[in-house]
VEXDREN-2710 file (C-alpha; in Angstrom, 1 decimal):
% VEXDREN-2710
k/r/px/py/pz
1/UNK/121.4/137.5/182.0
2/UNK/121.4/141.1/180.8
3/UNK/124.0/140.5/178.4
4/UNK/122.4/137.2/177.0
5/UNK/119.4/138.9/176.4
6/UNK/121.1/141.5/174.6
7/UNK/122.7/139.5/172.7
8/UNK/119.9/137.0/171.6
9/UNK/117.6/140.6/170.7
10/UNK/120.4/142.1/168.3
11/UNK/121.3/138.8/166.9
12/UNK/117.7/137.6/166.3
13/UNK/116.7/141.4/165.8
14/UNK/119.0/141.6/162.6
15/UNK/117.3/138.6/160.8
16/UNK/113.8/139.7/161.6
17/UNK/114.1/143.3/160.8
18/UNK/115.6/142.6/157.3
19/UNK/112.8/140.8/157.3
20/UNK/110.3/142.8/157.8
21/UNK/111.8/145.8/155.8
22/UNK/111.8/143.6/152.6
23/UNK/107.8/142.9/153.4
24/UNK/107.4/146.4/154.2
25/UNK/109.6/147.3/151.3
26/UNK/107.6/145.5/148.8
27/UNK/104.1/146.6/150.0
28/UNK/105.8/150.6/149.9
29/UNK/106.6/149.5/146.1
30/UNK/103.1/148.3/145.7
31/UNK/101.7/152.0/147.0
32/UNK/104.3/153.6/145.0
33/UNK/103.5/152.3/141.9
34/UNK/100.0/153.2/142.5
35/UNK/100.3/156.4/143.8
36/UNK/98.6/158.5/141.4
37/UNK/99.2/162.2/143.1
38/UNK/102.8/161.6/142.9
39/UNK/102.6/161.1/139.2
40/UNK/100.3/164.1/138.9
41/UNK/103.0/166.1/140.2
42/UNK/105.6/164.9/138.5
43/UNK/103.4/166.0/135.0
44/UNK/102.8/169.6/136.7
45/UNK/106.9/170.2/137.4
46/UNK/107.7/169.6/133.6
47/UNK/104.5/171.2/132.2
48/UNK/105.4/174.3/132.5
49/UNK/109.2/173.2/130.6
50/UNK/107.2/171.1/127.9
51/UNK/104.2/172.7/127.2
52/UNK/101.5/170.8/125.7
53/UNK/104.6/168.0/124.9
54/UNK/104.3/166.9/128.4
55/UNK/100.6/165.8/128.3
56/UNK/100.7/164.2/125.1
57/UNK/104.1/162.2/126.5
58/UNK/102.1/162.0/130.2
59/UNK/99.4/159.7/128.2
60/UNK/102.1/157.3/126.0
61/UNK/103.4/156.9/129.2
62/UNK/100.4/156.1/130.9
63/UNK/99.7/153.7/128.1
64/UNK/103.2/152.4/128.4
65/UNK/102.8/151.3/132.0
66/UNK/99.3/150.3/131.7
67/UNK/100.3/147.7/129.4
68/UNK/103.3/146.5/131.8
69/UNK/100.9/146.4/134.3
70/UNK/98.4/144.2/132.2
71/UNK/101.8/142.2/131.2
72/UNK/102.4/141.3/135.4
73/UNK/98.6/140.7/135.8
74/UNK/98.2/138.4/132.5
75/UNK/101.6/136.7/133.9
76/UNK/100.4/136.0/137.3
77/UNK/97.0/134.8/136.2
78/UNK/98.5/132.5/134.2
79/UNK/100.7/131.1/136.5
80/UNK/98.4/130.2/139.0
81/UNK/96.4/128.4/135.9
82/UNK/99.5/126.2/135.2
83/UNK/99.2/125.5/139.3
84/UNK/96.1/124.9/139.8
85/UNK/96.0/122.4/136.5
86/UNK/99.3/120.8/138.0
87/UNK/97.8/120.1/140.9
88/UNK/94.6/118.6/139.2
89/UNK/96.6/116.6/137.0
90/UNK/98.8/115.3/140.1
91/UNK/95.3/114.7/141.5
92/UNK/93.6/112.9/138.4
93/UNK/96.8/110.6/138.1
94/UNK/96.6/109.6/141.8
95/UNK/92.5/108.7/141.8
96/UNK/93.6/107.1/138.5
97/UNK/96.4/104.9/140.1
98/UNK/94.2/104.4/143.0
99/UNK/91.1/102.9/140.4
100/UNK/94.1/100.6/138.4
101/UNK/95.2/99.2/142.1
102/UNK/91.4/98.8/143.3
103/UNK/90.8/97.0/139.7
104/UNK/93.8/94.7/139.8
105/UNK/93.0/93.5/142.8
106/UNK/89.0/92.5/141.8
107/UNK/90.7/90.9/138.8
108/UNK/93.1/89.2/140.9
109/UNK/90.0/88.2/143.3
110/UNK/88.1/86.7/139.9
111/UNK/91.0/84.8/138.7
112/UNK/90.8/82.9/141.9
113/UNK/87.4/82.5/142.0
114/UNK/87.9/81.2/138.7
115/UNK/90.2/78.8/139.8
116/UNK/88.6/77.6/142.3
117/UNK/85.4/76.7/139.9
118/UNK/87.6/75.1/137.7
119/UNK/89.1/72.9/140.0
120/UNK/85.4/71.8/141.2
121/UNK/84.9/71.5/137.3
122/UNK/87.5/69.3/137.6
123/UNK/87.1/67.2/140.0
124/UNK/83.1/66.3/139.2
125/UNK/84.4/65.4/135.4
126/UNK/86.4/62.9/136.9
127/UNK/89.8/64.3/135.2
128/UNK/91.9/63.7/138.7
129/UNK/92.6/59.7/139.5
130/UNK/91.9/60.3/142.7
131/UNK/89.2/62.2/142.5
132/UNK/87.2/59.5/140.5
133/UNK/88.2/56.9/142.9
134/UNK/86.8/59.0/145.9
135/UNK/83.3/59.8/143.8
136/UNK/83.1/56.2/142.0
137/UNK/84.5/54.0/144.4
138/UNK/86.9/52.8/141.3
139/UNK/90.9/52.1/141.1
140/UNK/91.6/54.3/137.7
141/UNK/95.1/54.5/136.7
142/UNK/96.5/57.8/135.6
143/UNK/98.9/57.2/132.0
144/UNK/101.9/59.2/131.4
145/UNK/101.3/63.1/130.0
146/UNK/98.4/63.3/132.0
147/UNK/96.1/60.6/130.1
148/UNK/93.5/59.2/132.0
149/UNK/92.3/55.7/130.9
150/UNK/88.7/55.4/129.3
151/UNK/88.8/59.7/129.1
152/UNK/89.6/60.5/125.2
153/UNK/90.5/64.0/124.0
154/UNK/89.6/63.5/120.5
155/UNK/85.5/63.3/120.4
156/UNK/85.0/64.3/116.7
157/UNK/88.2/62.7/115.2
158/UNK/87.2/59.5/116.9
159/UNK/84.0/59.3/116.0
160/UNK/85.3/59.9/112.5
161/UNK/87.2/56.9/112.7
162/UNK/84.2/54.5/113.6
163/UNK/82.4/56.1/110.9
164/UNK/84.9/55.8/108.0
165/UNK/86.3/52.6/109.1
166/UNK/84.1/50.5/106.4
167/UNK/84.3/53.2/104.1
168/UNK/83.8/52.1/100.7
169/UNK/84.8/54.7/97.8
170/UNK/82.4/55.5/95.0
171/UNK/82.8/55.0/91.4
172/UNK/84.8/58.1/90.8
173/UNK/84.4/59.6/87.0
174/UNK/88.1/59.3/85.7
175/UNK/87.4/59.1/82.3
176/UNK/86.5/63.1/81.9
177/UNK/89.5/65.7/80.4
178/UNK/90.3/69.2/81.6
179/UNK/88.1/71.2/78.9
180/UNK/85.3/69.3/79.8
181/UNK/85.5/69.7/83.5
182/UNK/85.6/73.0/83.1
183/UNK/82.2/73.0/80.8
184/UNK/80.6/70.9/83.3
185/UNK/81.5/73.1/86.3
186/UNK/79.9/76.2/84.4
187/UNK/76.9/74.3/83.7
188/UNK/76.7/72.8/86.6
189/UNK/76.5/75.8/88.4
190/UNK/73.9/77.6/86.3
191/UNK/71.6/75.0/86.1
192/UNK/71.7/73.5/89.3
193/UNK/72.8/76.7/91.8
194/UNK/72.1/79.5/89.8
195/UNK/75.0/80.9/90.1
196/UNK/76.9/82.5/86.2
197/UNK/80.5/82.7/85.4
198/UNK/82.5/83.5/82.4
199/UNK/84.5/80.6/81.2
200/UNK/87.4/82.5/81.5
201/UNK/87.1/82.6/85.2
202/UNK/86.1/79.0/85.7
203/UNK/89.2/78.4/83.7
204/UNK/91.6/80.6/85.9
205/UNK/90.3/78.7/89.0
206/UNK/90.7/75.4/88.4
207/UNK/94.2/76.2/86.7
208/UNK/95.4/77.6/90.0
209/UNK/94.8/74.4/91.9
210/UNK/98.2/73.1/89.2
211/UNK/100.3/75.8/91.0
212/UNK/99.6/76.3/94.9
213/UNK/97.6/75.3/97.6
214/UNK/96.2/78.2/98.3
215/UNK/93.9/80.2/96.1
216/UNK/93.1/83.9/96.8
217/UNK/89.2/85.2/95.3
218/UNK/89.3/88.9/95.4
219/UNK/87.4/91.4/94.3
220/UNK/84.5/93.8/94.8
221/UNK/81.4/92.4/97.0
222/UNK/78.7/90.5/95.4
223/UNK/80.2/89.0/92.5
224/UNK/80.5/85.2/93.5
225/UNK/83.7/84.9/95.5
226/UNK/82.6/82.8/98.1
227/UNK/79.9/81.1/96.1
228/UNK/82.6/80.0/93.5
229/UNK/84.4/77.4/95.9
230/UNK/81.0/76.8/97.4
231/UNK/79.9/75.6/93.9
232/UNK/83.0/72.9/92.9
233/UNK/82.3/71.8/96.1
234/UNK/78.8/71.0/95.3
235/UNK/80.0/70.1/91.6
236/UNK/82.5/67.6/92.9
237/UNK/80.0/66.1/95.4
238/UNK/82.2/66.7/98.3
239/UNK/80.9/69.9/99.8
240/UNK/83.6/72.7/100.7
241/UNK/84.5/73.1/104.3
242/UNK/83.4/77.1/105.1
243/UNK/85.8/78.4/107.9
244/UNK/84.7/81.9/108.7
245/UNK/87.8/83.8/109.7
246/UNK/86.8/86.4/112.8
247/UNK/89.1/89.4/113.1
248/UNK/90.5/88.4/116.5
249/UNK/92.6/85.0/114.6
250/UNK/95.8/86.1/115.9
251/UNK/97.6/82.3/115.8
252/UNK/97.3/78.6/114.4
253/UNK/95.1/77.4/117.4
254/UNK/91.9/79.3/115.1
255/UNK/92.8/76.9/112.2
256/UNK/93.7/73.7/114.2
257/UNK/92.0/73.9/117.8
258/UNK/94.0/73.6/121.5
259/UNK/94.3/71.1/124.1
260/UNK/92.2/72.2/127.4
261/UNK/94.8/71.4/129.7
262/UNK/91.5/71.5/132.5
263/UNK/89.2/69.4/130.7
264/UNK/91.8/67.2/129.3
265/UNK/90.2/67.5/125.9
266/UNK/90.8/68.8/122.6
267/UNK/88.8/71.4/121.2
268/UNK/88.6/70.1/117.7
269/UNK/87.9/72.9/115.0
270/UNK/85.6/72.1/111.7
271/UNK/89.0/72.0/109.7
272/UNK/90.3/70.1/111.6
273/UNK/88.1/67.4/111.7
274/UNK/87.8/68.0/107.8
275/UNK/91.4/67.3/107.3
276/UNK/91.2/64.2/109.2
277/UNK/88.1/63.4/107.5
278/UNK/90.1/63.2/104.3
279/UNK/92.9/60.8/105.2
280/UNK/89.9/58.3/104.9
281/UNK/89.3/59.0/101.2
282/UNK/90.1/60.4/98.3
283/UNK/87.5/63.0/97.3
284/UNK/88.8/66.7/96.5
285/UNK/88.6/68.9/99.5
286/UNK/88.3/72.6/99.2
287/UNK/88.6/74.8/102.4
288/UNK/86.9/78.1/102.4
289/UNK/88.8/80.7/104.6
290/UNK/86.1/83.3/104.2
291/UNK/86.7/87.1/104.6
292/UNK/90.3/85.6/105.0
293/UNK/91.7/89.6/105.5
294/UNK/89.8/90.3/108.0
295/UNK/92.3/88.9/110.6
296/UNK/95.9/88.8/109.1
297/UNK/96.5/86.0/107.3
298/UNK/100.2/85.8/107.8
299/UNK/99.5/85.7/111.6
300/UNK/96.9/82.7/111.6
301/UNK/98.0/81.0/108.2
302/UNK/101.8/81.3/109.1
303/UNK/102.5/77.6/109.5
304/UNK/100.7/76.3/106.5
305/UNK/102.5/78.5/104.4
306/UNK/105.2/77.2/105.3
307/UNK/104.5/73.7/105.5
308/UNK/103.0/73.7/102.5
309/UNK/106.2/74.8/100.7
310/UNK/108.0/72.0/101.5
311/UNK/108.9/69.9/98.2
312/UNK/107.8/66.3/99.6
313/UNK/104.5/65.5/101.0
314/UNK/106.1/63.0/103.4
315/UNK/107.3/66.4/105.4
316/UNK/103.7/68.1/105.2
317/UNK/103.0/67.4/108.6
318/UNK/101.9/69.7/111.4
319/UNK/101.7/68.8/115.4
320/UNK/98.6/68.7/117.1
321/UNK/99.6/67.6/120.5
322/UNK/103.0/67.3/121.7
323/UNK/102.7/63.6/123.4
324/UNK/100.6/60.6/122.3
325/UNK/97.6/59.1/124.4
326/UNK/96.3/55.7/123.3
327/UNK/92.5/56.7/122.6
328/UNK/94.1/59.0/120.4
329/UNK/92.3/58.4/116.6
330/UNK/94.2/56.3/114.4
331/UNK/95.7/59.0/111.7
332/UNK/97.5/60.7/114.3
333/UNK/100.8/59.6/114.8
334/UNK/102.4/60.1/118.1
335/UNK/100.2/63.7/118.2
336/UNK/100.9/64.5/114.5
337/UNK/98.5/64.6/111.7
338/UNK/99.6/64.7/107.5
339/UNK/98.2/67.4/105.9
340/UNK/95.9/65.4/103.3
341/UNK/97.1/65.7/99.7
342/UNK/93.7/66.3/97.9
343/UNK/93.0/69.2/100.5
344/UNK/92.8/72.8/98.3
345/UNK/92.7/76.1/100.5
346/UNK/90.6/78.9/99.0
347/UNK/90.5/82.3/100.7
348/UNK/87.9/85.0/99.9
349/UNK/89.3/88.4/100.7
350/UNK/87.6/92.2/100.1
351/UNK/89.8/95.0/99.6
352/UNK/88.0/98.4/101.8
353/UNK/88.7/99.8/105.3
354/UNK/86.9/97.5/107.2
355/UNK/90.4/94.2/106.2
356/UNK/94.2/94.2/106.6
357/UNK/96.4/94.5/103.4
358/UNK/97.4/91.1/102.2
359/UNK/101.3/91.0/102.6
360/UNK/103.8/89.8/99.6
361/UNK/104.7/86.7/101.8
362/UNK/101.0/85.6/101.3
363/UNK/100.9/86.9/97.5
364/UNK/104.0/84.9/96.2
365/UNK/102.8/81.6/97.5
366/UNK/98.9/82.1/96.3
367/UNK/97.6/82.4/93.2
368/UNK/95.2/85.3/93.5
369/UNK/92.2/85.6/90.8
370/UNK/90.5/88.8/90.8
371/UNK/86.5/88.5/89.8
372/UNK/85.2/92.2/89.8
373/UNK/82.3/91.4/87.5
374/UNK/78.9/89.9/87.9
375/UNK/78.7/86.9/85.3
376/UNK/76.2/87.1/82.6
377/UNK/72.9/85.5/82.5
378/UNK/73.0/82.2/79.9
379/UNK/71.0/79.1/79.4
380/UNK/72.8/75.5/79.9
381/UNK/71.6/71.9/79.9
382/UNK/70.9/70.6/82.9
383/UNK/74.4/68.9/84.4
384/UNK/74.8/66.8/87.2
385/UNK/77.7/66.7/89.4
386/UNK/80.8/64.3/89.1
387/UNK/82.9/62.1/91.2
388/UNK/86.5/63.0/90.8
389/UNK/89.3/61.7/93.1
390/UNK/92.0/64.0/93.9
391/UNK/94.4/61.8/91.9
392/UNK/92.8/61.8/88.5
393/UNK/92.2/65.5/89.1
394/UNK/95.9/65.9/89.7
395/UNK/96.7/63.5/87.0
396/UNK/95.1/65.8/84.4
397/UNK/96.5/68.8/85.7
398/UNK/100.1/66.8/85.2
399/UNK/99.3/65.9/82.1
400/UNK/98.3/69.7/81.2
401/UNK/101.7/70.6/82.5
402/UNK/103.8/68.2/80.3
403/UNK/101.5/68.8/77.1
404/UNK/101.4/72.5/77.3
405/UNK/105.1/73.4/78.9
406/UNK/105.6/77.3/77.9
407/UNK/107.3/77.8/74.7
408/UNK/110.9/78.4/74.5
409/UNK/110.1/81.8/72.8
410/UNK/108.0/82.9/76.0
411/UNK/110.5/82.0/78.0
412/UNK/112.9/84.8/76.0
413/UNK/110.3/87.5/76.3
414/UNK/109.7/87.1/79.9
415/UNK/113.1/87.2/80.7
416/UNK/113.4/90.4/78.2
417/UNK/110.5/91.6/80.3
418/UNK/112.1/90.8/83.5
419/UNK/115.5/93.0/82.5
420/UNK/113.0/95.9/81.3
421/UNK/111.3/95.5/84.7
422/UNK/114.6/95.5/86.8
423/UNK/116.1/98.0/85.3
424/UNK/113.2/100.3/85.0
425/UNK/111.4/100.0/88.6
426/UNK/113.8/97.6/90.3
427/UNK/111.4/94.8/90.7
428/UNK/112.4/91.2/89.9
429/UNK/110.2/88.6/89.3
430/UNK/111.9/85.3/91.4
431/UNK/112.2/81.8/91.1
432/UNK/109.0/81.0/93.1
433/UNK/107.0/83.3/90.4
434/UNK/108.1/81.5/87.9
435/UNK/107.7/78.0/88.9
436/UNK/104.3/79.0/89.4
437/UNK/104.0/80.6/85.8
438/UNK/106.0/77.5/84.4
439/UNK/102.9/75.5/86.3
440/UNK/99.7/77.4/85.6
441/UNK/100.1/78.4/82.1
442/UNK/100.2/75.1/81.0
443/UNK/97.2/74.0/83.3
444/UNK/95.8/77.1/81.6
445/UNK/96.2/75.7/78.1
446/UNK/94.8/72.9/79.5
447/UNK/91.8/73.7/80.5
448/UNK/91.2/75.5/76.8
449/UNK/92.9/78.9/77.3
450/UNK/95.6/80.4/75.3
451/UNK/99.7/80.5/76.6
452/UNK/99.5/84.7/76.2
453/UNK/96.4/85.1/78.0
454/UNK/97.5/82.4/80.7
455/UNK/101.2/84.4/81.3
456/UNK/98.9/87.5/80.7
457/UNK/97.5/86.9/84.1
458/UNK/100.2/85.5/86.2
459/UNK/102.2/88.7/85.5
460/UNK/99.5/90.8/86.0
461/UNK/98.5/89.3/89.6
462/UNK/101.9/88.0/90.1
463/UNK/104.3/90.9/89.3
464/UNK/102.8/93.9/88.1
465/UNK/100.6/93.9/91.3
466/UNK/103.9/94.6/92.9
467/UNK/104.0/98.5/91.8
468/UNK/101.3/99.3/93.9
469/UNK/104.1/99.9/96.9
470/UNK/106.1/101.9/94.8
471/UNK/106.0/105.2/94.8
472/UNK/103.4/105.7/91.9
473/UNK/104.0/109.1/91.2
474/UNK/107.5/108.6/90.6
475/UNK/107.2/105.2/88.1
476/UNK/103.6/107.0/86.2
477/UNK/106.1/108.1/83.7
478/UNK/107.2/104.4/83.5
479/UNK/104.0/103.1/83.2
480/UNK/103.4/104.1/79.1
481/UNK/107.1/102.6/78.5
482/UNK/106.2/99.3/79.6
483/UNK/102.9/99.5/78.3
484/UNK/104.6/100.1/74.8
485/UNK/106.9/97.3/75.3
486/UNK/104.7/94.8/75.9
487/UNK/103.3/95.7/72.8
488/UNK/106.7/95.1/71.2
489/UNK/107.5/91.8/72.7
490/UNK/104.4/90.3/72.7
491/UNK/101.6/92.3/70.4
492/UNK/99.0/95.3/70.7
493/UNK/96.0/92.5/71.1
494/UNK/97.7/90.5/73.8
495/UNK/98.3/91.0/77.5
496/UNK/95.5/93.1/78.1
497/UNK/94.8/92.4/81.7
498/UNK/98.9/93.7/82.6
499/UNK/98.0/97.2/80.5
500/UNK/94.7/97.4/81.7
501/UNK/96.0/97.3/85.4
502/UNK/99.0/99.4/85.0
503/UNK/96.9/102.0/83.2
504/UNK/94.6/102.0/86.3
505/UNK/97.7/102.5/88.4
506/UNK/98.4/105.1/86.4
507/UNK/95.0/106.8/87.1
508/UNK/95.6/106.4/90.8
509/UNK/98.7/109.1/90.5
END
């Protein structure tokens, strides 16, 4: 046992003494370098050697390690900082993971509860056969796609089609021309609404309705964009449909409604119940898609951009609900509705903080018309309002187009232009720009402006409003070249509104 004991002490003894000679080794290095007498006396031996050297080296020295030992201190301090805020942080992101579990599982609690008072919901409407056999006592038969006999989806649309269904049209004014419409509209609005506009304008509105579907009013606040569609639909005695975009429109369901797959009904939406509205008749229908950039447009407006770029009306068709009940309303065709032909979309949109930036892919297939000044105060006659079907008023927009086709010699200088543009700021104008140019300058014309001021504008709003994602620093030296060239191809007193608006995105440099 001796020898065990023994051994177990030296072997145990050698860990535990190297132990203890490194603790007692470190607080002997912590005396030393704080014993002050022994650096007294190591000033005194060399005093005598160095003379008055030796204190004046004694205090840099002191200095010296006064500022190492500030060094260790400042270290240490900030180490345990970096600790303790670890440790807080590991703390705050545990009570925060512990708040995110506590919260998913009240949401997770409310969603049933939900659930649950939707299915009550459910079962007092009467939406479940058997359900409504139970309450009423009645054998209902439950159709295909979840139809339930005598339950319609479609409250507004049907109630449209009882209402229309011995619809008998008006005597509709087709006797009156372009120019005088456009009078008439002016008048109209002065002496019945109040409301003043230059001719000009009222001319570059009703010119765009020759070239697009969709017509963009923009411009500073208070200057009559949303009371200018608001007045031809007063003017045309079919009042405009006012859809006031909200900035959470994220998807078509805004524009056209959704199917409440717990109600079993459709929520129908204004426009929607506008557009049916007009496969009954033939009145001109303009929709108002106020403060239009206040959600983005391509994200809500997606579909009927695209549908409405399709060549043939027969294919201007969007799908409302993917099956077909049979107290669905007439017009819809196995859960598909036309878009109606005499239907007009006209978008009001303010350019500040508060909106998104309308994208090219909304430009190209609008025709935008800027109105950044109040109109000025004139007299007219009194003028009432007409009745105009959409197919006269296309008619004479037609008829504009084939009178007035854009000169051969236009042709020539835009194409010159389109080179000098290319080449210059490598921007081309495309085949969908110049469809539209080859439609509203005519229907410009037509309406009793001039070809240069009508091409004036398109390329203006059309093209030039392109250089405004260019780098405009880089093209400002451009800008007085192109100017100049205009001038060249086309004369010092024309196309005003292009040089006016590159000479303002030259100011912006």
């Amino acid at each position: 046992m001796d020898t065990i004991f023994g051994f177990l002490f030296e072997f145990l003894g050698q860990f535990f003494w190297s132990l203890w000679s490194i603790i007692l080794g470190i607080f002997n290095g912590i005396g030393g370098m704080f014993d002050f007498p022994a650096y007294l006396k190591i000033i005194n031996n060399y005093t005598t050697e160095l003379g008055g050297l030796a204190w004046v080296v004694a205090i840099i020295a002191i200095l010296a390690l006064i500022a190492v030992l500030f060094l260790i201190v400042f270290l240490i301090v900030m180490s345990l900082k970096k600790l303790f805020r670890f440790r807080k942080k590991v703390k705050d992101t545990n009570d925060l993971v512990d708040e995110v579990n506590a919260l998913n599982k009240e949401v997770m609690r409310l969603n049933l509860e939900k659930d649950k008072i939707l299915s009550m919901k459910v079962s007092q409407i009467g939406l479940n056969p058997n359900e409504i056999s139970e309450l009423t006592g009645e054998e209902m038969e439950a159709l295909t796609d979840g139809e339930v006999e005598g339950e319609p989806r479609f409250y507004k649309l049907n109630e449209i089609d009882d209402l229309w269904k011995d619809y008998v049209p008006p005597i509709y004014d087709n006797t009156i021309t372009l120019p005088d419409f456009c009078e008439r509209f002016r008048n109209f609005a002065c002496s019945r609404l109040g409301l003043y506009y230059d001719i000009k304008i009222i001319r570059l509105f009703i010119a765009a309705f020759a070239s697009t579907r969709l017509i963009i009013l923009q411009g500073i606040s208070g200057t009559g964009k949303t009371s200018l569609p608001y007045a031809f639909g007063k003017f045309i005695s079919n009042d405009a449909v006012i859809a006031s975009v909200q900035p959470s429109w994220r998807d078509r369901s805004e524009l056209f409604g959704y199917f409440n797959e717990f109600t079993k009904r459709y929520n129908e939406t204004e426009l929607l119940r506008a557009m049916y509205e007009a496969s009954y008749n033939e009145n001109v229908y303009a929709v108002i898609l106020d403060e239009m950039n206040i959600a983005r447009v391509e994200y809500y407006f997606a579909e009927m951009l695209s549908i409405l770029e399709m060549p043939s009306r027969d294919e201007w068709v969007v799908d409302i609900v993917p099956n077909s009940w049979s107290s669905d309303p007439e017009h819809l065709d196995n859960g598909k509705l036309t878009i109606p032909p005499n239907m007009w979309y006209i978008g009001t949109a303010n350019n500040d903080d508060s909106t998104f930036a309308i994208t090219d892919k909304v430009y190209d297939r609008a025709m935008p018309i800027d109105i950044n000044t109040k109109g000025v105060e004139f007299d007219a006659p009194d003028t009432e309002p007409v009745y105009i079907n959409y197919k006269h008023f296309e008619k004479l927009l037609d008829e504009a187009k084939a009178n007035n086709q854009v000169s051969n010699d236009l042709i020539k200088k835009v194409n010159l232009l389109d080179d000098y543009v290319i080449k210059h700021f490598r921007i081309a104008f495309g085949n969908r720009i110049v469809k539209q140019m080859r439609d509203y300058v005519p229907a410009y014309v037509g309406c009793g402006g001039t070809e240069v001021d009508g091409l004036d504008y398109v390329l203006a709003r059309k093209v030039f409003r392109k250089f405004e994602s260019l780098n405009l620093s880089y093209i400002r030296d451009e800008i007085d070249g192109l100017c100049a060239y205009l001038d060249e191809l086309f004369g010092e007193e024309n196309m005003n509104e292009c040089k006016d608006y590159l000479r303002m995105l030259k100011k912006l440099v």
